[in-house]
ROVEX-49850 format. One record per atom (N, C-alpha, C, CB): residue in three letters; x, y, z. Coordinates in steps of 0.1 Angstrom, whole numbers, padded with zeros to 4 digits, always signed. Glycine has a CB too. Layout:
# residues N
alaXYZ ...
***
This chain:
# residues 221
unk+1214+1164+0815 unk+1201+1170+0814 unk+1195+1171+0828 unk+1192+1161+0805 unk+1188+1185+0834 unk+1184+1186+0842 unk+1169+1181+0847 unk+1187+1195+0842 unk+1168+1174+0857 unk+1155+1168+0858 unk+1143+1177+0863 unk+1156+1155+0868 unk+1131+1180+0859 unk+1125+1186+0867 unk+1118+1178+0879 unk+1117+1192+0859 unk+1118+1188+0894 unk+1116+1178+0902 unk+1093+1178+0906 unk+1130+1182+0918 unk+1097+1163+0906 unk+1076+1164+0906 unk+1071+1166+0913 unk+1067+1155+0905 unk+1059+1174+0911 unk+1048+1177+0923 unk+1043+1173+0931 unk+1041+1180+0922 unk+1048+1173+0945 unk+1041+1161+0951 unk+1030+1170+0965 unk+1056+1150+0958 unk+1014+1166+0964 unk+1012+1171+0974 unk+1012+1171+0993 unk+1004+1172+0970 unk+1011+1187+1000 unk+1012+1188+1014 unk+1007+1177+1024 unk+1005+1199+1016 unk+1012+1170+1030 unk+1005+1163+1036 unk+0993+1173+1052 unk+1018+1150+1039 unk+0986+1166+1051 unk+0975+1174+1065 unk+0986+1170+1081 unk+0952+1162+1068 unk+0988+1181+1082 unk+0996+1179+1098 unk+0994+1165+1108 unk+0989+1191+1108 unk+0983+1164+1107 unk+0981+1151+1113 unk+0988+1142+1107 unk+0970+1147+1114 unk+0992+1139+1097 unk+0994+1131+1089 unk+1009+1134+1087 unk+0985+1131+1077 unk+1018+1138+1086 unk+1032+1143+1089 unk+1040+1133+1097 unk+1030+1155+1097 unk+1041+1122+1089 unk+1047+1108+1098 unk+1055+1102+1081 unk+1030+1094+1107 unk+1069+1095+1086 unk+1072+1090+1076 unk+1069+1078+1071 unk+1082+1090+1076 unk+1054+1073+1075 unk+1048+1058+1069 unk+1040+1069+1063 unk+1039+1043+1080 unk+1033+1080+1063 unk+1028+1090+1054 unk+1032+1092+1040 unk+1029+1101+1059 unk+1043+1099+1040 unk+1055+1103+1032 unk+1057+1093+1021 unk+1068+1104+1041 unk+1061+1085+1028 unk+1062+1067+1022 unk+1053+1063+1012 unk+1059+1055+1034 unk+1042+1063+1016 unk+1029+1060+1013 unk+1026+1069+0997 unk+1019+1065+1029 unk+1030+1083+1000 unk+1029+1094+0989 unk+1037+1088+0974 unk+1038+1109+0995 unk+1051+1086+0983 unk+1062+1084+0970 unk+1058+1071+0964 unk+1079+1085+0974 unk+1057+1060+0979 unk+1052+1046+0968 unk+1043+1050+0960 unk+1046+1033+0974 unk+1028+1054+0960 unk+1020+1058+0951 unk+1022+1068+0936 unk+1013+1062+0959 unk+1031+1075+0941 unk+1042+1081+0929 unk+1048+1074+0923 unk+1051+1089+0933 unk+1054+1064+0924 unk+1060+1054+0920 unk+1051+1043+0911 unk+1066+1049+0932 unk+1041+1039+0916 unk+1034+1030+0912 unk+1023+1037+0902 unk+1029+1023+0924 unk+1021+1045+0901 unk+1013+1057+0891 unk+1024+1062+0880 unk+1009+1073+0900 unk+1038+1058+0884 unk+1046+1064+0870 unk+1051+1075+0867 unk+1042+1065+0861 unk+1051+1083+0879 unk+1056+1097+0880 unk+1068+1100+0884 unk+1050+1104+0888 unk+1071+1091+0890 unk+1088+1086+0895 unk+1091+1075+0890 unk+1092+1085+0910 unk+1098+1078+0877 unk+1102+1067+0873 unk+1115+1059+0877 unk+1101+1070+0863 unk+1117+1043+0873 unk+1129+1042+0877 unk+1140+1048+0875 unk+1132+1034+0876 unk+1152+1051+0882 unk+1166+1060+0877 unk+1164+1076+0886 unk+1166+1064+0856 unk+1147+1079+0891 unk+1145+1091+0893 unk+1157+1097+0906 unk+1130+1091+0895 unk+1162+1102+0910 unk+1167+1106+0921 unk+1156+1112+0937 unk+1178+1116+0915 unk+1154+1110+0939 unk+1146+1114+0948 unk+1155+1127+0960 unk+1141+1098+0954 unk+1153+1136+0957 unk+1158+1149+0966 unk+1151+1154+0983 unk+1154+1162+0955 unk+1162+1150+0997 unk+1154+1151+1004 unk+1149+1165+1007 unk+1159+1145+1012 unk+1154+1175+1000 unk+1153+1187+1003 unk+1140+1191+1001 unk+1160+1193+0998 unk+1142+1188+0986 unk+1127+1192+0975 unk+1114+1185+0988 unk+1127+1177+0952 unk+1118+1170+0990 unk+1102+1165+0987 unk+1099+1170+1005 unk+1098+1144+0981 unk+1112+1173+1014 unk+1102+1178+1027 unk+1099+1195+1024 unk+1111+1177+1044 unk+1104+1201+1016 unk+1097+1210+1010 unk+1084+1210+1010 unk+1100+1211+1001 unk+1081+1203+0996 unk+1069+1205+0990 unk+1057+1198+1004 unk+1070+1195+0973 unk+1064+1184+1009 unk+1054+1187+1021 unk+1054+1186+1037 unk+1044+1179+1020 unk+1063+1196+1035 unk+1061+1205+1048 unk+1060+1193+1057 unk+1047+1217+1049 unk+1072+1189+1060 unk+1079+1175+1071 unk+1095+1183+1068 unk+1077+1151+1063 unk+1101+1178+1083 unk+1112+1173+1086 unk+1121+1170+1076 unk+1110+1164+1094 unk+1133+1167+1073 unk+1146+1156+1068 unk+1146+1149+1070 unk+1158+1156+1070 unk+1145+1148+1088 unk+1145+1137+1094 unk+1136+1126+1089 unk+1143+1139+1106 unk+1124+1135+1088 unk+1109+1122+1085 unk+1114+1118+1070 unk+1089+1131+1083 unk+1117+1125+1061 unk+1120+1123+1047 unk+1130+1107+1046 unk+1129+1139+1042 unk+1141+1114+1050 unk+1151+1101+1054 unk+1146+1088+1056 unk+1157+1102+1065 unk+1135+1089+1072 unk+1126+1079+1074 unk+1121+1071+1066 unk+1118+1081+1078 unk+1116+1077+1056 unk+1106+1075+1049 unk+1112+1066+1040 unk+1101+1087+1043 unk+1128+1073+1038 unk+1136+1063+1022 unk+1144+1049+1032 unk+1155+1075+1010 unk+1140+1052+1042 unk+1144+1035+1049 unk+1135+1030+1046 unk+1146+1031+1065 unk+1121+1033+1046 unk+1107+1020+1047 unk+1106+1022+1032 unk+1088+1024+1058 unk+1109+1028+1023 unk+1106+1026+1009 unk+1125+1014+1005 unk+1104+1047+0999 unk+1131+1018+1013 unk+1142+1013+1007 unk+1141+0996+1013 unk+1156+1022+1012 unk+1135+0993+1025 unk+1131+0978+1026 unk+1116+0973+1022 unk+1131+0975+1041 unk+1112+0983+1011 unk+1100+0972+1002 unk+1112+0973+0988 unk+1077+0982+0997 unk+1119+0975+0989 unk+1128+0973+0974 unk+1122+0983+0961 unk+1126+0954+0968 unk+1123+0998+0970 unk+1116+1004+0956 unk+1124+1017+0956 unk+1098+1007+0955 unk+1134+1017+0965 unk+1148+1027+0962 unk+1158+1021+0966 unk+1149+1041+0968 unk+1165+1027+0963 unk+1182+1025+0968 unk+1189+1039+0971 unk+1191+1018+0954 unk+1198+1033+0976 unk+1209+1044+0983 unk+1218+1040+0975 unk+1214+1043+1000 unk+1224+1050+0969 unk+1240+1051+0961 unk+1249+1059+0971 unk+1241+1059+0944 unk+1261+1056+0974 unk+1271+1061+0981 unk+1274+1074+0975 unk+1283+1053+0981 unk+1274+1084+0987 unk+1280+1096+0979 unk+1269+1099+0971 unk+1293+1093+0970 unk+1262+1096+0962 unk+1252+1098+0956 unk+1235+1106+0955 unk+1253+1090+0955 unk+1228+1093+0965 unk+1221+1101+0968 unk+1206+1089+0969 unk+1223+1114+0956 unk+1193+1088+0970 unk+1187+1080+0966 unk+1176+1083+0953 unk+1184+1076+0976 unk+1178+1068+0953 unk+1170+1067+0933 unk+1161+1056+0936 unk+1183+1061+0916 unk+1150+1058+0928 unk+1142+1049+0923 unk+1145+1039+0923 unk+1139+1050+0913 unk+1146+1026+0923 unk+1150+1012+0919 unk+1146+1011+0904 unk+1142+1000+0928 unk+1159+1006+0899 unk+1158+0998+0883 unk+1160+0992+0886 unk+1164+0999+0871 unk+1149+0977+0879 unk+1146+0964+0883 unk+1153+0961+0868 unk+1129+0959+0889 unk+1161+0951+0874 unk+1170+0943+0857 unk+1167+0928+0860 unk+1194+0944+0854 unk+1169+0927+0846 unk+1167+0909+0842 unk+1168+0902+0853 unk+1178+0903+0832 unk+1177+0902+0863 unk+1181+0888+0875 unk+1168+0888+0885 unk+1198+0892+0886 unk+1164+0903+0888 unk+1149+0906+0897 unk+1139+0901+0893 unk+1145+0919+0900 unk+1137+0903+0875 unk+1129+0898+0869 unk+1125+0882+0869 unk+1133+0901+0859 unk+1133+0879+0869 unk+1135+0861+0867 unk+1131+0855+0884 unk+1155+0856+0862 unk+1140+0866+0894 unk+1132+0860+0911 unk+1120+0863+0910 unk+1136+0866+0925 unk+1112+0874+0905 unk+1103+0876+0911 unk+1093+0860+0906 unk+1098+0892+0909 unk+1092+0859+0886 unk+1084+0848+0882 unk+1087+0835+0893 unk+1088+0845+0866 unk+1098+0835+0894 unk+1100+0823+0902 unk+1089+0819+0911 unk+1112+0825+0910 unk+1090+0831+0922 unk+1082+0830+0931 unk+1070+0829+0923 unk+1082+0840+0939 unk+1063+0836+0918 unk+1053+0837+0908 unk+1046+0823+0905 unk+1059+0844+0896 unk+1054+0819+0899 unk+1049+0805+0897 unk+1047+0795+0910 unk+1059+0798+0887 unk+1050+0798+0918 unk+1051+0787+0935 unk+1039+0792+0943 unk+1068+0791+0948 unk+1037+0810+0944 unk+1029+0811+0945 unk+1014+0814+0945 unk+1032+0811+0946 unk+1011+0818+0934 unk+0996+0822+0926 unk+0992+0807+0925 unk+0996+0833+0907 unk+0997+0795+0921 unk+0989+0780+0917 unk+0979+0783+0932 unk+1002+0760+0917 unk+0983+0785+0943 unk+0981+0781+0957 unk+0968+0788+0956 unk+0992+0785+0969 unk+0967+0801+0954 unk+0956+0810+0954 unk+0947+0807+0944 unk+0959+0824+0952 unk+0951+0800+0933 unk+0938+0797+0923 unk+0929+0786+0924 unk+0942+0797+0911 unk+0938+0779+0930 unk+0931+0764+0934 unk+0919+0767+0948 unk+0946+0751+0940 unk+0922+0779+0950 unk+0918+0783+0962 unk+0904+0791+0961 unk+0928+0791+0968 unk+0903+0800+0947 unk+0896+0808+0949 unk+0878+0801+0947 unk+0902+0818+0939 unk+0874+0811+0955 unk+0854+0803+0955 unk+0851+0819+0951 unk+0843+0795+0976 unk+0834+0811+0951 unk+0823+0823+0942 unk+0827+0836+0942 unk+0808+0824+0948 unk+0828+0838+0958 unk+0829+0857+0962 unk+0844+0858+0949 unk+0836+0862+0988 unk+0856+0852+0953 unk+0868+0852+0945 unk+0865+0856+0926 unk+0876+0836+0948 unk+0854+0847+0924 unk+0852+0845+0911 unk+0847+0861+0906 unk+0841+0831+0909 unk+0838+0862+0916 unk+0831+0875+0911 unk+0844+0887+0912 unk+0816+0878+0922 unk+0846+0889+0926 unk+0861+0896+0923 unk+0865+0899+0910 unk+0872+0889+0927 unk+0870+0885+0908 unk+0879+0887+0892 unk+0875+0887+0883 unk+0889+0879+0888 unk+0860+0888+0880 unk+0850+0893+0869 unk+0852+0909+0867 unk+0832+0889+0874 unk+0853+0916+0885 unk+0848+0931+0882 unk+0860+0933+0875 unk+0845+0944+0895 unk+0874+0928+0881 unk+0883+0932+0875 unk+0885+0932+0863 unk+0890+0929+0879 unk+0886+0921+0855 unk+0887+0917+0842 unk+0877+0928+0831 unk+0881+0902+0842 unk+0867+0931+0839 unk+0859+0944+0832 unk+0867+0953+0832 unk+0846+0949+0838 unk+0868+0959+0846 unk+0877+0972+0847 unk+0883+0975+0838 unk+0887+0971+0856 unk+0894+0964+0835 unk+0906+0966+0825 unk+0898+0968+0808 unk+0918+0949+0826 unk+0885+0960+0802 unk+0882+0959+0796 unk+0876+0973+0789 unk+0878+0948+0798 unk+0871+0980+0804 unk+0870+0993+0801 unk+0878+1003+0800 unk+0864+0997+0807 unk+0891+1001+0808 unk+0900+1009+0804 unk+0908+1006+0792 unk+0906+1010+0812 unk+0903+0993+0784 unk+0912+0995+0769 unk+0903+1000+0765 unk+0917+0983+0758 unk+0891+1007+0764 unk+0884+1010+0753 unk+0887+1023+0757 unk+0869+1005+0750 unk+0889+1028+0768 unk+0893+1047+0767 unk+0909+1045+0768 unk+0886+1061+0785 unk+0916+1037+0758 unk+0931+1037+0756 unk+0937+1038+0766 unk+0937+1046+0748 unk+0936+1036+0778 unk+0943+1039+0792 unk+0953+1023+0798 unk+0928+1043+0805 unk+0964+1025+0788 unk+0969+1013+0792 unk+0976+1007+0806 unk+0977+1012+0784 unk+0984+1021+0813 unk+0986+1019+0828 unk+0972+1017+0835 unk+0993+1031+0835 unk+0957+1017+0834 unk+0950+1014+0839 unk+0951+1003+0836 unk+0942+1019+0840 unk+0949+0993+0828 unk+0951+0980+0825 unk+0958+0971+0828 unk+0951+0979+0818 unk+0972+0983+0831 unk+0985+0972+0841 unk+0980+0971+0852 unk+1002+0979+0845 unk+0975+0985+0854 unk+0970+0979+0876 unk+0961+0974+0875 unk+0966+0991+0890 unk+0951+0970+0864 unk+0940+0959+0865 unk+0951+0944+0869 unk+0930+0957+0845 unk+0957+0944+0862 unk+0964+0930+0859 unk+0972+0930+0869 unk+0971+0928+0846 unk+0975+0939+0880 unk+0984+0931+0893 unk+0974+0933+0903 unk+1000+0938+0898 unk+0957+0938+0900 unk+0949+0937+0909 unk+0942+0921+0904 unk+0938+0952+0910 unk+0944+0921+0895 unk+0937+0906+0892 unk+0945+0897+0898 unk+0935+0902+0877 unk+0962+0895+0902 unk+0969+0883+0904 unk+0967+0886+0918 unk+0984+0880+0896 unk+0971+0898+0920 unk+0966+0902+0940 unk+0950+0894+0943 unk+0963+0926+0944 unk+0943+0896+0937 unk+0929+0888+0941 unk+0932+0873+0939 unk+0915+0892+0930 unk+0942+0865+0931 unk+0938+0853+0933 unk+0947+0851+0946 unk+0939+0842+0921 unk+0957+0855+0948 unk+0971+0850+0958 unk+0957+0850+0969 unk+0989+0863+0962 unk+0951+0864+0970 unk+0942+0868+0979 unk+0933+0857+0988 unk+0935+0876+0972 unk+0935+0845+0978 unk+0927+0833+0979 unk+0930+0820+0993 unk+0931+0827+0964 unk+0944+0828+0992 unk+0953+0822+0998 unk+0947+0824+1014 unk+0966+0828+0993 unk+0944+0833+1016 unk+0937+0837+1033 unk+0951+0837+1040 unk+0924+0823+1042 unk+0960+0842+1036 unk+0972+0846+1045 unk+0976+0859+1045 unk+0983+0839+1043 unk+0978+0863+1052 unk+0982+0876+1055 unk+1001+0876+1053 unk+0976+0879+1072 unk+1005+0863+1058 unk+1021+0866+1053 unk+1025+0863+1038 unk+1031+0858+1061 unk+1015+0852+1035 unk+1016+0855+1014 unk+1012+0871+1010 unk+0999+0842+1003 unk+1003+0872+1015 unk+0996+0885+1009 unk+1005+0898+1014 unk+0979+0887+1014 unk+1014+0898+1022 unk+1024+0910+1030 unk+1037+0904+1017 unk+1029+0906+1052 unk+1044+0896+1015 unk+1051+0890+1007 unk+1050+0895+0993 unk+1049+0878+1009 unk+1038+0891+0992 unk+1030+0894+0974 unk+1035+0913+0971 unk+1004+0893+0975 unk+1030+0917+0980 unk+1026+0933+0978 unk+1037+0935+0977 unk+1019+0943+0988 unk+1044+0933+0984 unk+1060+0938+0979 unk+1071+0932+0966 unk+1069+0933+0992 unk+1063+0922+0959 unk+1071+0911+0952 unk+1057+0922+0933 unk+1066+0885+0962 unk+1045+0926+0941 unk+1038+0934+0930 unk+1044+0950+0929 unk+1021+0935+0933 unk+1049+0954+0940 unk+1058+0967+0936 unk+1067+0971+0930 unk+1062+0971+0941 unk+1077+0962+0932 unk+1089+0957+0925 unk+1086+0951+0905 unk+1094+0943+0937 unk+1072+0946+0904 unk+1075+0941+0892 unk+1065+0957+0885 unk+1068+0921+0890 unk+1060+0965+0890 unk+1056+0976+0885 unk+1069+0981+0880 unk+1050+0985+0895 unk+1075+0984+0892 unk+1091+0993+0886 unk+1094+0984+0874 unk+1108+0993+0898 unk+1093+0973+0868 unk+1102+0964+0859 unk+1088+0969+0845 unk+1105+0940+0867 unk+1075+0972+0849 unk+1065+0975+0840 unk+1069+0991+0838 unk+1050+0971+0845 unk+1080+1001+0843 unk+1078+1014+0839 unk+1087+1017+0830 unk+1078+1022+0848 unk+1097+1004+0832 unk+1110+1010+0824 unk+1107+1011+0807 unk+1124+0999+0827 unk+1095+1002+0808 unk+1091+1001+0792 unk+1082+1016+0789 unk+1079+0986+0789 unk+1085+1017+0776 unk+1076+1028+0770 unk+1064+1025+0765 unk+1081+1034+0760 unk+1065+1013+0758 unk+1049+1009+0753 unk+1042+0999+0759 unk+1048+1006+0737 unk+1034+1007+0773 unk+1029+0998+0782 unk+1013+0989+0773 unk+1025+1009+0798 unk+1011+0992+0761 unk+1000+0984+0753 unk+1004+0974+0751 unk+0995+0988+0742 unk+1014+0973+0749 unk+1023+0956+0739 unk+1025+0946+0750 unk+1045+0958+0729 unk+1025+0955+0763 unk+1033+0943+0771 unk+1020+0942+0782 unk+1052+0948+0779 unk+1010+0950+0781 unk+0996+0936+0790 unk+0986+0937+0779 unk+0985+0942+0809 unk+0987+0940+0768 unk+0973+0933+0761 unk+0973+0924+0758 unk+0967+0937+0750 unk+0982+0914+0754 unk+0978+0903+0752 unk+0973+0896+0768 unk+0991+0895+0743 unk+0976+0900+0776 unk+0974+0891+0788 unk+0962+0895+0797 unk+0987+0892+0798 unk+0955+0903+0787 unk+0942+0910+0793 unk+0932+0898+0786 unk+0938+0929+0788 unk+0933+0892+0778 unk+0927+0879+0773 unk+0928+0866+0782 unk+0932+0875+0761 unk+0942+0867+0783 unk+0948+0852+0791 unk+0938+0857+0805 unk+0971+0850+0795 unk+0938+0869+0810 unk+0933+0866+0827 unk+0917+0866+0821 unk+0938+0882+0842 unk+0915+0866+0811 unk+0890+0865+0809 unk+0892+0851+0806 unk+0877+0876+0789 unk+0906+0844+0802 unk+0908+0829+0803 unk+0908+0822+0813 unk+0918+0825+0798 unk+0920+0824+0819 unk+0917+0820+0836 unk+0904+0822+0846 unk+0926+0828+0843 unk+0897+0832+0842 unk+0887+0833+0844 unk+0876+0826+0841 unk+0886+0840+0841 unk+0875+0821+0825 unk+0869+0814+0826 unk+0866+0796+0827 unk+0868+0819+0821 unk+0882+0792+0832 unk+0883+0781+0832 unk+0877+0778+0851 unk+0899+0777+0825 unk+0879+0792+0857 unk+0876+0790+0871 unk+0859+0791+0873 unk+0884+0803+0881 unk+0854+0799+0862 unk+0838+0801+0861 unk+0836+0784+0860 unk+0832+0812+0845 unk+0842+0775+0853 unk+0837+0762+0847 unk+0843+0752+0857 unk+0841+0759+0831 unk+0852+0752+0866 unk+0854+0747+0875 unk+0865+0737+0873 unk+0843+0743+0879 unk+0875+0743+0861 unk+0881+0732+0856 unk+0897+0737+0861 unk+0879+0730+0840 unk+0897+0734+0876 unk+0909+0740+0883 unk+0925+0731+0873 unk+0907+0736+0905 unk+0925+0721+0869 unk+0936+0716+0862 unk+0941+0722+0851 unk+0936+0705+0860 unk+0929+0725+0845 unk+0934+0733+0833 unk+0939+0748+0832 unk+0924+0733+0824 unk+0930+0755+0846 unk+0932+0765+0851 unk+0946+0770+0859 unk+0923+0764+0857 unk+0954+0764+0866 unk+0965+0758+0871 unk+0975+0758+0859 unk+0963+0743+0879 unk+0971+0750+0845 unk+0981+0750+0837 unk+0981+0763+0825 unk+0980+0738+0831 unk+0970+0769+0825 unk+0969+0783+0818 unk+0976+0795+0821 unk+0957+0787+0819 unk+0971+0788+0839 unk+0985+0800+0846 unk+0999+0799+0848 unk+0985+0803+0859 unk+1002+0784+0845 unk+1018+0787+0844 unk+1024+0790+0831 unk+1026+0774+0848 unk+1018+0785+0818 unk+1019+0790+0810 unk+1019+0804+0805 unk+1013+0786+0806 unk+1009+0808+0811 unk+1006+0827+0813 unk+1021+0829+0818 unk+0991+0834+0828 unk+1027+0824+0831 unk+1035+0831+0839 unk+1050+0833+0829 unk+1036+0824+0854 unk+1050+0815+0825 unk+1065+0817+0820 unk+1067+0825+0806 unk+1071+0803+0818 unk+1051+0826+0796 unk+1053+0838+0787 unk+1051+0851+0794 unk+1044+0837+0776 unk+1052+0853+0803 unk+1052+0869+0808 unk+1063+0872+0810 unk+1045+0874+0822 unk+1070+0866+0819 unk+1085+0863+0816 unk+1091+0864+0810 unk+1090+0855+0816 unk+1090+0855+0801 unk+1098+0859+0786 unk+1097+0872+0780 unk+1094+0849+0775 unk+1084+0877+0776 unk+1079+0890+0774 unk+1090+0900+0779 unk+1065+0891+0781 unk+1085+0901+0794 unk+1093+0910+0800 unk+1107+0914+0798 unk+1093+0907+0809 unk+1113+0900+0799 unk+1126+0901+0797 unk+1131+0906+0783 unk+1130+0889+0799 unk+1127+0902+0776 unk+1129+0907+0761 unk+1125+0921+0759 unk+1122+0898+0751 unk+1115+0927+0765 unk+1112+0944+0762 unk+1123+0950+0771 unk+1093+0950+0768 unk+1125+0945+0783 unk+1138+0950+0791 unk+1147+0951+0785 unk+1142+0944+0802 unk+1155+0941+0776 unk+1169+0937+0773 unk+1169+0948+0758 unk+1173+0917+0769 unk+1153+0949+0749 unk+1155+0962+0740 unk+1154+0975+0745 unk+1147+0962+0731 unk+1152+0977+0755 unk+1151+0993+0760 unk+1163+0998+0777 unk+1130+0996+0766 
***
């Protein structure tokens, strides 16, 4: 079956750099337009914006060291499909490090993860469930955020890109964050009340049923 290839727009001359380019397709990626498996064509996309090969190429080195393509021999490069074994490293981490950020987070933090928790709450009511996924990796990015490091938070972003790709392969993105759009107005509110132990254990609980979750919508589709 022939793929149609996606619209991607011109970048402004000034802007004609492969951390540009990069920047386009990750966001393509993370919006769901390129899904995993997609092949990514260097021809097409310096086409469509008017760059180099060269820059294009560039571009699938710095996308290919945040782990969100690959190079197949002979082949060509694709999207990253994230399977069960990525799945399981990423929670790992997951659990070692979000405790750090939550135990961490104060007032300004709290309010943060109020707007968010709305956000999402407004985007279930106009059925917009990928808005609700990126509520929910902007909500776990705000607590790590807690953290005040810049090499957790460089670490994180790349460890939240990667588990997007593992959220696209599914089709029915409703089943797999609504329930957890409750659990984070939970965590929330155990941080509103100041009850960081119970808060700490809500979230590991949260993490290792997400996990499981995951894994199991992966292994049926």
């Amino acid at each position: 079956m022939t793929q149609t290839e996606p619209a991607l727009p011109t970048l402004p001359r000034r802007a004609s750099t492969a951390e540009a380019v990069a920047e386009v397709l990750r966001a393509q990626i993370a919006e769901g337009r390129l899904r995993p498996g997609t092949q990514l064509r260097e021809e097409h996309i310096a086409g469509a914006m008017e760059v180099s090969r060269n820059t294009v190429r560039e571009s699938f080195r710095l996308l290919g060291h945040a782990r969100l393509v690959e190079h197949a021999l002979h082949r060509g490069v694709f999207v990253r499909t994230v399977g069960p074994d990525e799945i399981r490293a990423m929670y790992r981490t997951r659990r070692i490090v979000e405790p750090l950020g939550l135990v961490r987070v104060d007032a300004h933090g709290v309010t943060a993860l109020h707007e968010i928790v709305q956000r999402a709450e407004s985007a279930v009511s106009q059925g917009d469930w990928s808005a609700v996924g990126t509520a929910d990796i902007d909500f776990h990015r705000q607590v790590v955020a807690a953290c005040d490091s810049v090499h957790l938070a460089a670490m994180f972003e790349g460890l939240l890109a990667e588990l997007r790709l593992a959220f696209l392969r599914l089709p029915d993105a409703r089943a797999l964050h609504e329930p957890f759009l409750q659990r984070n107005r939970r965590l929330l509110v155990l941080l509103e009340a100041g009850d960081l132990e119970a808060a700490v254990a809500e979230l590991d609980d949260y993490l290792v049923t997400a996990e499981a979750n995951l894994l199991e919508a992966v292994r049926e589709h």
